[in-house]
N, C-alpha and C positions, 0 to 999 in steps of 0.2 A: 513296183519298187519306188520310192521316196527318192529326191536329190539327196538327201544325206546316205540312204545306202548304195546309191550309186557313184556317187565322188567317194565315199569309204572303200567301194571294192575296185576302182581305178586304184587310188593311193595303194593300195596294201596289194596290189594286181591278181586276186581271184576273183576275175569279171567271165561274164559270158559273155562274147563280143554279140549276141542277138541282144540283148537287154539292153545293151549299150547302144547300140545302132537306133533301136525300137524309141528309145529315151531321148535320143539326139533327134531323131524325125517328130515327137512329138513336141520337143522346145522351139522345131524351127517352126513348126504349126505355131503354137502359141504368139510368135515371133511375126510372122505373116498376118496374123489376126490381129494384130494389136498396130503395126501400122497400116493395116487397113481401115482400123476405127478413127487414126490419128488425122489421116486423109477425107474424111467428109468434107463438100460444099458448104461451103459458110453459106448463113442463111440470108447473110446483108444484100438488101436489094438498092437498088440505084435510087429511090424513094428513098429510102432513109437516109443516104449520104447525102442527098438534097437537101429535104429536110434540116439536116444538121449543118452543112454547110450556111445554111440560108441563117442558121442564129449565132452563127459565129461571126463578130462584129472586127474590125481592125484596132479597135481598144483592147479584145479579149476576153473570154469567158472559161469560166472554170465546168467540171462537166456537171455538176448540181444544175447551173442556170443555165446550160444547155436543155437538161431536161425538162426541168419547169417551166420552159419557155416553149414547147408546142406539142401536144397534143400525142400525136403520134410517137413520142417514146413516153408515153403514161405506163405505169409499170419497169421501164427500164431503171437497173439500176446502175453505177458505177460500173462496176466489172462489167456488163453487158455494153459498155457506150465505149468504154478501149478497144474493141476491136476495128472500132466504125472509125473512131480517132485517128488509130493508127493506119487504117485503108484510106482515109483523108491524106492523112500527112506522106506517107508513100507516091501517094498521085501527085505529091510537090503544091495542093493547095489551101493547107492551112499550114500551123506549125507551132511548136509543144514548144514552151519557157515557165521559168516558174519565178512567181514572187513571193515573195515572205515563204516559201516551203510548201506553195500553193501552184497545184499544177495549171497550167494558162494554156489557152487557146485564140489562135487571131489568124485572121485572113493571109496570107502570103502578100509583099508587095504592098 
């Protein structure tokens, strides 16, 4: 049975309660699976946060010339360098401002 014939026959109540139950254990499967997938290890290794730390100046950089500045994020692009950012700035040693609408990065301190 379809979610739509199943919320139809709760609403209008000519359900089999086996369908119903059967319907319910498979949404809570799907529900189980999906944060399961949500939960993977990030693949950020301690290299890389290095790495990035070491081009982040107390002036500030934006994440383009974080990139272009070493070797080891070649192929990264924006979206993949937010989460490395964000695991920086959680550890309390860099920190996010923006100027002109431009996202910034600088050393803590």
């Amino acid at each position: 049975m379809t979610k739509r014939e199943i919320l139809t026959s709760i609403i209008e109540g000519n359900y089999i309660e086996s369908e119903i139950q059967a319907y319910a254990k498979h949404e809570i499967e799907l529900l189980d699976k999906k944060a399961a997938r949500s939960k993977k290890e990030s693949k950020i290794t301690e290299e890389v946060l290095q790495a990035c730390l070491m081009e982040i100046t107390t002036n500030g950089v934006t994440i383009k010339e974080i990139i272009a500045s070493n070797e080891i994020f070649k192929g990264y692009s924006s979206q993949k360098m937010v989460p490395i950012l964000k695991k920086l700035i959680d550890r309390g040693e860099i920190e996010k401002y923006y100027e002109k609408r431009i996202a910034m990065f600088k050393l803590v301190g």
